[in-house]
N, C-alpha and C positions, 0 to 999 in steps of 0.2 A: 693510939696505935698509928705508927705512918703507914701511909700508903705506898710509900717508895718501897721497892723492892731490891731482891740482888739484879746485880748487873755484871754478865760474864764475858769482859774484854778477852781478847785473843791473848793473853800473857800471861794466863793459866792462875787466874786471882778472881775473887768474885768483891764484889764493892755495892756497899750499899751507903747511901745519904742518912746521914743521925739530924734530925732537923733540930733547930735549937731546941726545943720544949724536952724533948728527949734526951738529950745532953746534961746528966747529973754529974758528971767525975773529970776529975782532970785529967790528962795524958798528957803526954810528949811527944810528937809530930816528929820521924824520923826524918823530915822535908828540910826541916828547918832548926830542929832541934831547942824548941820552943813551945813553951807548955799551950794546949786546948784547954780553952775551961770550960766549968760549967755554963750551961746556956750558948754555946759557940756551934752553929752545926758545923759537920767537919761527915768524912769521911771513913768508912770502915774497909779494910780490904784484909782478905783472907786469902793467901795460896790456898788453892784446891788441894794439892799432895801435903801440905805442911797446915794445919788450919789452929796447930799452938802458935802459930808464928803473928797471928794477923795484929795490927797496927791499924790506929786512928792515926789520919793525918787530915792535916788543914784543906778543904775544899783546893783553895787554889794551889797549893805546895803540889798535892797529886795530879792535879792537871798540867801543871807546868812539868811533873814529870813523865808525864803520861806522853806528851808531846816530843819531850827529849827522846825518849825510846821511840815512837816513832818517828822520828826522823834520823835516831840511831840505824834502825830496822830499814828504812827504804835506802840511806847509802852503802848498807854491805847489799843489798838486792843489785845494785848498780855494778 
């Protein structure tokens, strides 16, 4: 069982860490469009209002997007 938990960024998504050991399935990473595989930790994120929706994505893919939006989010603030 991981210890990592959800984690609820301000963009109405909750994200939890799949550590490699936990990682049995492959998916495709909507970041990159590029299959996870087994044994690969990566990323879990769920909308809150929409939670059919959620997506594995690659650890760094979602952070590199994570980052875009915010810096999307602090130039319309300006």
């Amino acid at each position: 069982m991981s210890t990592h938990g959800w984690t609820e960024p301000d963009d109405g998504v909750d994200v939890r860490h799949v550590q490699p050991y936990e990682a049995d399935k492959t998916y495709r990473c909507p970041g990159c469009d590029h299959e996870i595989g087994p044994g690969l930790g990566h990323e879990v994120v769920v909308p809150r209002e929409r939670p059919e929706e959620r997506r594995h994505w690659h650890s760094g893919c979602w952070h590199r997007a994570a980052r875009q939006r915010e810096r999307a989010s602090r130039s319309r603030k300006r």
